[in-house]
N, C-alpha and C positions, 0 to 999 in steps of 0.2 A: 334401480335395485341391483346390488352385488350376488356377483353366483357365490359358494362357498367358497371362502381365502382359503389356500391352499399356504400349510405352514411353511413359513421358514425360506420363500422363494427366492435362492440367492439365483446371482442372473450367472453362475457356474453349474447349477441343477437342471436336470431337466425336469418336467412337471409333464405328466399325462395323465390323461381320464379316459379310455373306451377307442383309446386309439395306439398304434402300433405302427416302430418305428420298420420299415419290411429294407431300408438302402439309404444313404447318403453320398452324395459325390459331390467333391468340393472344387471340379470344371477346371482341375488341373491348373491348381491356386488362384483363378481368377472368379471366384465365387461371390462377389459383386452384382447383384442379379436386380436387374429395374422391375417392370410393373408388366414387362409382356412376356408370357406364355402359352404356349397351346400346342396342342395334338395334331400328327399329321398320322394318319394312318394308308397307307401306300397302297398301293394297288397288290402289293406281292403281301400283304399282310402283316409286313414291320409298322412298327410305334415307334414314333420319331416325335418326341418333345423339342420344343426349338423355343427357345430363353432369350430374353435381349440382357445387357449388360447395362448396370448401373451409368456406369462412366467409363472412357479410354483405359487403355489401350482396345479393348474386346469390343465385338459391334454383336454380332446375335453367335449361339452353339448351338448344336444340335443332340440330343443323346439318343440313345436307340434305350427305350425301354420294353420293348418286348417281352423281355422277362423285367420284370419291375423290381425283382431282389438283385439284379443283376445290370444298373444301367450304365451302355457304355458311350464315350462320349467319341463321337463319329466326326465333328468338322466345330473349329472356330475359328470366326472370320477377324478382321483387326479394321480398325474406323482411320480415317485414312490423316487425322491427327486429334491432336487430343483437348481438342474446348468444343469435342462434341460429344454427344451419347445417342445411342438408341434406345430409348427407354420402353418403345412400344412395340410391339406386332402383334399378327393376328395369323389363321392357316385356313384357305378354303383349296378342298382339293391338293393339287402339287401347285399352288402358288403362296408363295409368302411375302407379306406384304410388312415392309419396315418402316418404322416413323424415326427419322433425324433431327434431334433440337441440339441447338447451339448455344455456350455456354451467354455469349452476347450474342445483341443483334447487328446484322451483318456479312453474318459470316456464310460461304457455303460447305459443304452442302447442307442446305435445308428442307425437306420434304418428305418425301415418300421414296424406296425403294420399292420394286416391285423383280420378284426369282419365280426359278422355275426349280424346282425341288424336287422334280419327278426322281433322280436320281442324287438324293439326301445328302452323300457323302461331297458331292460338286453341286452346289449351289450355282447358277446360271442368272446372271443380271438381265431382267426383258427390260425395263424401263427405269426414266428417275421423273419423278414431277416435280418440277421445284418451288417453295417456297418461301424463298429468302427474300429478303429486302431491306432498306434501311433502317424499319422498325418492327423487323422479325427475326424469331429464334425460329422459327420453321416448325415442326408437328412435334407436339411432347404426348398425344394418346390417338386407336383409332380403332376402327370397328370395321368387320371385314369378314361377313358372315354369310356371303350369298353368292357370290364369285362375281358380282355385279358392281356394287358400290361399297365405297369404304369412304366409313363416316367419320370425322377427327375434330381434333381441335388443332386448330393452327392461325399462324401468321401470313401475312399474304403481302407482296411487292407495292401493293397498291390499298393498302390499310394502315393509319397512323392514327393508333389510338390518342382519348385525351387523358391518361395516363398510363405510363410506360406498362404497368402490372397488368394491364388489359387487353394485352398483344394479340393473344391468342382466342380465336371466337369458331364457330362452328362452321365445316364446309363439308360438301360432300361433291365425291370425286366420282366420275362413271370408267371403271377398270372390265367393262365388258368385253374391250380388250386391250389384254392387259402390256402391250405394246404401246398405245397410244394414251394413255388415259388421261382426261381434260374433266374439269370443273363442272359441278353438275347444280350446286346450290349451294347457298352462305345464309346466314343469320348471324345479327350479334347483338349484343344484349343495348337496346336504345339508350344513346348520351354516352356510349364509350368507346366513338370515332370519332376522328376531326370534323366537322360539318353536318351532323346530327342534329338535327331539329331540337331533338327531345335534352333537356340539359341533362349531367355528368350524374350520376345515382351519387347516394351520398355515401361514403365510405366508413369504413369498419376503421375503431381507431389502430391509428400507424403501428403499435408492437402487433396487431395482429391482422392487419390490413395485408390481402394474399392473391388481390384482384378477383376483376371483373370478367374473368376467362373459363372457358370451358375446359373442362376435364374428359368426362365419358362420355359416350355418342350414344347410346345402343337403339339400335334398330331393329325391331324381330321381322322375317318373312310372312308370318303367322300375320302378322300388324303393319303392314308395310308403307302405312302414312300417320304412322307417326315416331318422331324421335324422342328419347327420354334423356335428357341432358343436367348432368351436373353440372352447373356453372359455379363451382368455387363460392366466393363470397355472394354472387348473385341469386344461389338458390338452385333448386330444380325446378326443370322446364319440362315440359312435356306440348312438341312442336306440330303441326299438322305439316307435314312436309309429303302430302299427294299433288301439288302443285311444289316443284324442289326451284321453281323462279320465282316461288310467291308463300312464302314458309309462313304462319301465321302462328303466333301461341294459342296454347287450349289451355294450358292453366300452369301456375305457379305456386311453390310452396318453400317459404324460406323459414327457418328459426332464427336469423341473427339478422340482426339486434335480436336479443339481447345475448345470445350466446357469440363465439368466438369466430364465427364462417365456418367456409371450406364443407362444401358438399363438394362431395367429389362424385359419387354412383346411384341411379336409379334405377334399381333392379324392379320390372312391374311383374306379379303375381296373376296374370289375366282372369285364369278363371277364378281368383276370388277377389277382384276388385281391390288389388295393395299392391304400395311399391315398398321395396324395402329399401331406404336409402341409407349410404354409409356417408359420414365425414371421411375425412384425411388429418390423423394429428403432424404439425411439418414442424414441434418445436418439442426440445429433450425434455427430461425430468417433467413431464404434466405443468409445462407452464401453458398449453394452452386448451388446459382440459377443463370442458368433459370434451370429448372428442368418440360420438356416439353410432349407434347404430339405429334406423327410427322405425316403426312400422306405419305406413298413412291409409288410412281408408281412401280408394280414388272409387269408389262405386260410383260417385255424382263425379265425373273427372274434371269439371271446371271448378270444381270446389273441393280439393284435396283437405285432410284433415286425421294430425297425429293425433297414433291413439296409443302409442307405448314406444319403447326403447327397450334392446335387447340389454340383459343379464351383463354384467361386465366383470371384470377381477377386479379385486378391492384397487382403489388408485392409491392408498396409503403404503402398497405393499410394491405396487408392479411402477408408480412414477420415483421408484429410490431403487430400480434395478439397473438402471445406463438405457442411454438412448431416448427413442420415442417410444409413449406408452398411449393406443387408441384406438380407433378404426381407422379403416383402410380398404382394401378390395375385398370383392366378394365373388365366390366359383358364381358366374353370372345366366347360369342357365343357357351355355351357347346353341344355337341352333345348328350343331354341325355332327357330323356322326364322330361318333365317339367321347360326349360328351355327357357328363351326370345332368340330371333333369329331373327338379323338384319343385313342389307348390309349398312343400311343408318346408323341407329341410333346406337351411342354409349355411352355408360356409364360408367363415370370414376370414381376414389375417389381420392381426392388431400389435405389429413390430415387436416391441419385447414378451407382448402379451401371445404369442404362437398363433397357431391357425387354429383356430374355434368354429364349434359345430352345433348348430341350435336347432330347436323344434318348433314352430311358428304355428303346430294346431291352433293353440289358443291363443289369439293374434294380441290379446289383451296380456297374456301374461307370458311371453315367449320363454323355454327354459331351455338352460344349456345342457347340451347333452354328452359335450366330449371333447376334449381338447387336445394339442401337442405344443409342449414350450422347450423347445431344445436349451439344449446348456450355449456359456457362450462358444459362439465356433473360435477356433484355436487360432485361424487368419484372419479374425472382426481385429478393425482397428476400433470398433464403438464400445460400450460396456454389456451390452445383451446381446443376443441374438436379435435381428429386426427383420421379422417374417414383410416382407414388400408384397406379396402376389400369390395368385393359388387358381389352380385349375383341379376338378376331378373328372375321372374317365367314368366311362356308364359302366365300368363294376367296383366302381365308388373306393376307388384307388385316388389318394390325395395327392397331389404334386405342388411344395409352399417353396417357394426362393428366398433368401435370405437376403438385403441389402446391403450387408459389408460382409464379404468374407464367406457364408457359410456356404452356398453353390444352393441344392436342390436335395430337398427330404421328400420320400417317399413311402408314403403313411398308408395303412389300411385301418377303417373306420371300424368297429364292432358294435353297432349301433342294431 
């Protein structure tokens, strides 16, 4: 079902609904912004958003948002050359935890950085974990919610998939302290290591084939044996990992075949028995759309089961505005202070389509309730704006990134 087309969306307008733009800062022209974001809030009472970067030269910023019409950009760091990215972090406490992937396999550094933040504007290196090897790009996402373990997707020295796209599989690290931190459990999807019993799953065809790898981890405190794992083409997993040397599934829910892959996020709604899961659209102009958002009944959670798809903008109108037109990330209910926290409401990013805000009462008929679609930013080398990532603070202050060019919008909701 389409929300109402909004006329005339040239991808040089901006388009809002119940939301307001409050600051924009374009990270001092390196406004290339990946898929990590999150709040640190200090001991002394500053708001310090900490962004990873797209791609080289930039490795993660920091901005002081304290006043949020006001945010000033306090430190950026530089990646130490350029066939790497940081596309991931996360913030528990004064520690910030960075994910390094490499444009090939090979190369270092590949893994985890792990700072000490306590004082924002000098970031302090306590540790590296590494994860490179002959047939790894190192951590492309990770999860990092408890000051304990940080759950990713990654490559590992001693993993050789049986095809290249399937590099990346599920681990989790024990940063208890966060000086030493070592391997704490792995899983990966059966048939897509060298010497796997189980034969090779059978693949999505080659235009849209995006592998067999994990994207999101999320792990709640609240739930703490079990993981909710996007596996891209594989599907969502939802892991029992209270034994982390003996990880077992509890259940799976894939749409493709016949649809195009790429789940990327399983957002689960506890006290009412859903997850919300987002895809990832990773190709221009809706060649590989639909690229959706789903809601699942998991009340029986061995037996997952869609029961609708959120509202979207016409694809006749937003895949002819440049770029990617889809879903994407979702503000994921972090478990950390300072973080928005909702059963109902949720908030997405859908690259040309802005960061959108929906109402999940009626789990059958989800409605959108409000949106922001920036015009294009002025230093996008793409044709739109492509909102990548979004976080909101618990007084429902939006923070969306942009993937080429536009830095960091900072929205208040009137919902």
């Amino acid at each position: 079902m389409n929300s109402t087309p909004t006329p005339n969306p040239k991808a040089d307008q901006t388009l809002s609904r119940n939301m307001t733009l409050l600051a924009h800062h374009e990270m001092n022209g390196f406004g290339g912004l990946g898929e990590g974001i999150n709040l640190q809030i200090t001991k002394t009472g500053r708001r310090i958003l900490w962004v990873a970067h797209e791609s080289a030269p930039k490795n993660f910023s920091g901005l002081d948002v304290t006043d949020p019409k006001n945010p000033r950009l306090i430190v950026q760091t530089d990646l130490p050359h350029m066939q790497l990215r940081s596309n991931s972090l996360d913030v528990y406490g004064d520690i910030l935890a960075v994910a390094y992937q490499t444009k090939v396999v090979g190369l270092k550094p590949a893994g985890v950085d792990l700072f000490d933040i306590s004082n924002p504007e000098e970031p302090k290196l306590l540790s590296h974990f590494d994860c490179s090897g002959p047939h790894s790009r190192g951590v492309h996402a990770l999860w990092f919610v408890d000051g304990k373990y940080i759950h990713m997707s990654s490559g590992a020295a001693d993993f050789e998939p049986t095809n290249p796209l399937d590099d990346q599989f599920y681990r989790i690290l024990d940063v208890s302290d966060p000086t030493k931190p070592f391997e704490a459990g792995r899983w990966w999807y059966p048939g897509t290591r060298v010497g796997d019993s189980t034969p090779p799953p059978a693949r999505m065809t080659q235009k849209f084939d995006t592998g067999f790898r994990v994207h999101n981890t999320n792990v709640y405190p609240s739930h703490p044996d079990r993981a909710y794992i996007g596996y891209i083409d594989g599907g969502a997993f939802v892991l029992d990992i209270s034994d982390k040397s003996n990880i077992k599934v509890i259940s799976h829910w894939n749409h493709s075949p016949p649809l195009n892959g790429f789940i990327h996020t399983v957002l689960p709604l506890f006290d009412r028995g859903l997850w919300i899961v987002s895809d990832e659209c990773v190709k221009d102009d809706g060649i590989d759309w639909p690229k959706l958002v789903w809601v699942v009944d998991a009340r029986h959670e061995a037996n997952p089961v869609s029961i609708s798809t959120f509202p979207m903008p016409n694809p006749e109108i937003f895949t002819k505005r440049g770029g990617r037109f889809g879903a994407h990330n979702l503000h994921e209910n972090l478990p950390i202070k300072g973080s928005f926290h909702s059963d109902t409401i949720i908030i997405g990013t859908f690259f040309n389509g802005g960061v959108r805000v929906f109402d999940t009462t009626n789990p059958y008929q989800v409605e959108e309730i409000a949106y922001y679609v920036p015009g294009k930013p002025a230093l996008s080398a793409s044709g739109a704006v492509q909102i990548n990532d979004v976080f909101v603070d618990e007084n429902a202050i939006v923070y969306a990134i942009d993937r080429f060019g536009g830095g960091v919008y900072i929205l208040e909701m009137n919902i």
